[in-house]
Every structure is written in structure tokens, then in C-alpha cells.
C-alpha positions as CSV (number, residue, x, y, z in Angstrom):
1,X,-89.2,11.9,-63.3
2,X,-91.6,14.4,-64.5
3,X,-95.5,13.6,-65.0
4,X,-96.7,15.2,-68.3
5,X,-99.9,16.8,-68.4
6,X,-102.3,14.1,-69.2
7,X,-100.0,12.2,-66.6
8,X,-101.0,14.6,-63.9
9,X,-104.7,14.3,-64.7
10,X,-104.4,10.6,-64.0
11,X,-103.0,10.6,-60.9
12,X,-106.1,12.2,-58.8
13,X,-108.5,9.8,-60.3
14,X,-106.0,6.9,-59.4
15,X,-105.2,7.9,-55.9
16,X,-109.3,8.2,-55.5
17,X,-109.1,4.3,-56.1
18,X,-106.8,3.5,-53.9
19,X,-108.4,5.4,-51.2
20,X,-111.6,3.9,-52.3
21,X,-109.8,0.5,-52.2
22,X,-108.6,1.1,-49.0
23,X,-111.7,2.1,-47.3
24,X,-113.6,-0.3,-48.5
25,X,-111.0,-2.9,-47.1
26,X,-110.9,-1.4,-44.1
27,X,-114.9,-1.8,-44.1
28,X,-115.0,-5.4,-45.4
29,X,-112.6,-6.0,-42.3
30,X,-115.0,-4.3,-40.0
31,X,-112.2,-2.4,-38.4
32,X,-110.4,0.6,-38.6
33,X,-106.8,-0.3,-38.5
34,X,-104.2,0.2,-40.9
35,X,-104.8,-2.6,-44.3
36,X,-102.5,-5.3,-44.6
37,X,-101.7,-7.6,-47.0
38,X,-101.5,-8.0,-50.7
39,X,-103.2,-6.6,-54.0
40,X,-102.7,-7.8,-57.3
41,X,-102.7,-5.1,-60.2
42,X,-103.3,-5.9,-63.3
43,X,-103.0,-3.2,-66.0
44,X,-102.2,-3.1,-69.8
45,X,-98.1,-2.1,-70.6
46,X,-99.1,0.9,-71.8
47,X,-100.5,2.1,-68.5
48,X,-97.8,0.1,-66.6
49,X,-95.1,1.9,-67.4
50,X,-95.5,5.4,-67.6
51,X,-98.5,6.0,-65.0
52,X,-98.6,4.0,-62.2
53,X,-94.7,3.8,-60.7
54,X,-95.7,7.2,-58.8
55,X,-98.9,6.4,-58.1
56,X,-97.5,2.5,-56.2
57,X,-95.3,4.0,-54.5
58,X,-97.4,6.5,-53.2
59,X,-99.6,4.0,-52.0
60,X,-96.6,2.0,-50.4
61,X,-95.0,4.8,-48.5
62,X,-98.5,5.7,-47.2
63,X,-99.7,2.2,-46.5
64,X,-96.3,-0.1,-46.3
65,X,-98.0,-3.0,-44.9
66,X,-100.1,-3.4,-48.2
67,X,-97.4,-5.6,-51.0
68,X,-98.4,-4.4,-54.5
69,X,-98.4,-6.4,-57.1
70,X,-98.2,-5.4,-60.6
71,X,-98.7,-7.7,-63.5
72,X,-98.1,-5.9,-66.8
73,X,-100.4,-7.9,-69.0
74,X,-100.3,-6.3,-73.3
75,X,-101.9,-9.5,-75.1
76,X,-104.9,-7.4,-76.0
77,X,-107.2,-8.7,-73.6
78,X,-108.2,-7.9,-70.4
79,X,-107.4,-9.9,-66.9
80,X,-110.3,-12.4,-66.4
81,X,-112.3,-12.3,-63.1
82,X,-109.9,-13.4,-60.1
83,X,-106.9,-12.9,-61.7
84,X,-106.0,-9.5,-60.3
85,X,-107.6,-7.5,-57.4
86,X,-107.9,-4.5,-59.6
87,X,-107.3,-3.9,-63.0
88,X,-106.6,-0.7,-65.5
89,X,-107.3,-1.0,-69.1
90,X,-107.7,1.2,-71.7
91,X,-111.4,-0.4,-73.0
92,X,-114.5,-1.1,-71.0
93,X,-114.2,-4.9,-70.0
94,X,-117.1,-6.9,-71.4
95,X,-117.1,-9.5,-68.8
96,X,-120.5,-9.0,-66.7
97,X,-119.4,-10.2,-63.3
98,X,-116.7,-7.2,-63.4
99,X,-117.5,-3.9,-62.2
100,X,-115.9,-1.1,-63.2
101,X,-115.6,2.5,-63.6
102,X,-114.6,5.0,-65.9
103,X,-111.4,6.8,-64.4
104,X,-110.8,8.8,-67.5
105,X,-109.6,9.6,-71.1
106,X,-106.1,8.5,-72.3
107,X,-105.3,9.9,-75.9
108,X,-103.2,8.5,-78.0
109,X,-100.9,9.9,-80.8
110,X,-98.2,9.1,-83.7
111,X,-94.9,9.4,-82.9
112,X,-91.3,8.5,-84.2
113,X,-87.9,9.3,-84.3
114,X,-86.3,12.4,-85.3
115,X,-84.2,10.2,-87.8
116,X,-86.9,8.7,-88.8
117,X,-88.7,11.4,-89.7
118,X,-85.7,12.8,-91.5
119,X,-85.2,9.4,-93.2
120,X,-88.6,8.9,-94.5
121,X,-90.5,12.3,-94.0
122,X,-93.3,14.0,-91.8
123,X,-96.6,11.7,-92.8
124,X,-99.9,14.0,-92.9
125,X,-102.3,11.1,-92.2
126,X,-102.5,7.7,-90.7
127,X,-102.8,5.9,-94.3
128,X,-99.4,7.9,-95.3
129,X,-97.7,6.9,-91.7
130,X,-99.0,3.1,-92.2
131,X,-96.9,3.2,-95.5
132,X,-94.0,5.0,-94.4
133,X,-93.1,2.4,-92.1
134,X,-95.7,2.5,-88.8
135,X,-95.3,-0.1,-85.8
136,X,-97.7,-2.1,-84.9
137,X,-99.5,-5.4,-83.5
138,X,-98.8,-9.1,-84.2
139,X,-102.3,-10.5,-82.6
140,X,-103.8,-8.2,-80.8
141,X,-106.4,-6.4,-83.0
142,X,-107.4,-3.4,-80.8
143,X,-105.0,-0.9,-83.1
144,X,-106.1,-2.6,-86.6
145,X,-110.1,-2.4,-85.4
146,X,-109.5,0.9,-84.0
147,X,-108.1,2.3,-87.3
148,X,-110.8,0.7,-89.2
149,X,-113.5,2.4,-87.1
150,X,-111.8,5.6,-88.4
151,X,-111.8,4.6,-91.9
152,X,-108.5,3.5,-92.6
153,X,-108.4,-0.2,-94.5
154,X,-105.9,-1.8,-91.9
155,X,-104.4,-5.2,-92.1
156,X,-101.9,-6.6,-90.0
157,X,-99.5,-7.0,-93.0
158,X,-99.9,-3.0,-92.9
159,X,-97.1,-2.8,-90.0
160,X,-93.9,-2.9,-91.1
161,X,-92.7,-3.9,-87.8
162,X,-94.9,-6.1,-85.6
163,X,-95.4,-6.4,-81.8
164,X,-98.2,-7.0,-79.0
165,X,-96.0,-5.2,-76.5
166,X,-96.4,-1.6,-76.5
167,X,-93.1,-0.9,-74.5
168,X,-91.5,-2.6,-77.1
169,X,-93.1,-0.6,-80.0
170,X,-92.5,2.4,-78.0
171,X,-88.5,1.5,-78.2
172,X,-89.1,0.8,-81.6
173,X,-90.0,3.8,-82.4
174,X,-87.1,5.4,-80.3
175,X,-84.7,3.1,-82.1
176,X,-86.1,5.2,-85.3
177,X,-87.7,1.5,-86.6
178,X,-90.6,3.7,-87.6
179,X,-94.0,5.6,-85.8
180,X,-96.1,4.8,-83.3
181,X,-99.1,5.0,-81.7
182,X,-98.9,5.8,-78.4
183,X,-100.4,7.8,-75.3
184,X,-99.8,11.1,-75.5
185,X,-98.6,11.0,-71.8
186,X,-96.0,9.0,-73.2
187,X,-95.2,10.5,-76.3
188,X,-95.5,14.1,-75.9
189,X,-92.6,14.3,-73.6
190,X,-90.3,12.6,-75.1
191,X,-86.9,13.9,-76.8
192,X,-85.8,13.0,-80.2
């Protein structure tokens, strides 16, 4: 597997935290022995899948006696406090007890299928994708308010095809069910 570019320029910012993580482990433990035992990673699907496989195992062949955990969690909200060790999400939580940092910018495009595209045409703007057939959410908001903050009237009855998973959108799209948004990580190497 090959990191895209924007994939790459995640990676150093997320081995920073788990160095960070570790020392400050390490610390808390008042020792300077290798970590043990187990951390629980929360992050939205859209992160889950296509940016932090390297980056785990990484962490696990440098610091095997650490189990990982990773909860894939794409119901539009963010973990609340206790449920994960650490979590990655694409918005700033607005929980005050959690602290956290910005680890960088994830852009996000449209996308479809070749066949798609060839069924239904090239759209030139988001209002033309949305009716040409564009996937989206059932009751997570974020995409719909998103949208709206750029102008475009979105409803949820604007998605042809409806789902909170973005994994599943993204095969969706694939499947040539229609275009996507998605992270450009994601999306600008695929094929077809």
C-alpha cells in the first residue's frame, strides 16, 4: 500500500502523538521503561481506514507491549470523555474537559465512478453533483451543514443514496451508485 500525498503529510504529525503519548506515559509512570498496556483509539471511519493502519502498526512493531485499540466510530459525533484514550476527528471537539490539538488539514473532494460519470456526466458544481445522483448522510448533519455554510440549499432528501458510514459511501461511489465526498487522501488515488 502506497500513502498519497496528503497521506504522507499525516503521518509525521501522527507519529509526533504517539511519541508524545508515549513519553508522557512513560512520565506519568515515573520510569523509563518500555510502556505497556493498552490504548483505546477512537477516530471517525474516514480517518480509520485509509490513515492510520501504517501509522498502528508502526507504533506496534516499535512498542509491542502497547495493545491498540481502534474503534471506528462515523455517527457524526465525536467520542465522549473516557471513551477512548485518544481520539482523531475531523472537527474541533466542543466538549470543554477534552484537550486537543490541531494535527492538520484533511481536504475533501467529489468523486465517482468512471461509469458514473459516463452514465450521468462530469457535474461543474456541487448543486449539479447533488442532482445528478450524490451520496450522502442519513443523520449525521456535518455534510448537509457544511454545504450550507458554502451556499448550497442542502436537505437530506438531496442524497440520492443515504449513509452515516463513509466507508460505505466511499464503496458506493466505487460501485458507480453516484459521487462522493471524500478525503482527497482517499480519493485522489483511486482507479476508475
Amino acid at each position: 500500500l502506497t500513502l498519497t500525498r496528503a497521506g504522507t503529510a499525516l503521518l509525521e504529525p501522527a507519529r509526533a502523538m504517539a511519541q508524545a503519548a508515549q513519553q508522557l506515559a512513560r512520565a506519568a509512570a515515573g520510569e523509563e521503561e518500555p510502556v505497556g498496556g493498552t490504548v483505546r483509539i477512537a477516530a471517525s471511519a474516514v480517518l480509520a481506514l485509509p490513515v492510520l493502519p501504517p501509522i498502528l502498526a508502526a507504533l506496534h512493531a516499535a512498542e509491542p507491549a502497547i495493545a491498540l485499540e481502534l474503534v471506528p466510530v462515523d455517527d457524526g459525533r465525536p467520542p465522549l470523555f473516557r471513551e477512548a484514550d485518544v481520539a482523531l476527528w475531523t472537527e474541533r471537539p466542543d466538549q470543554p474537559e477534552i484537550v486537543s490539538r490541531h494535527l492538520g488539514d484533511l481536504r475533501f473532494g467529489l468523486y465517482a465512478a468512471t461509469a458514473f460519470l459516463k452514465r450521468q456526466g462530469r457535474p461543474a458544481t456541487v448543486e449539479e453533483a447533488l442532482r445528478r445522483g450524490m451520496i450522502g448522510c442519513d443523520l449525521d448533519l456535518r455534510l448537509i451543514r457544511s454545504l450550507r455554510q458554502r451556499g448550497v440549499a442542502a436537505t437530506r432528501e438531496s442524497f440520492a443514496l443515504r449513509c452515516d458510514d463513509g466507508n460505505v459511501q466511499w464503496a458506493l461511489a466505487q460501485a458507480g451508485g453516484g459521487i462522493v465526498a471524500a478525503p482527497c487522501l482517499l480519493g485522489d488515488g483511486a482507479a476508475g
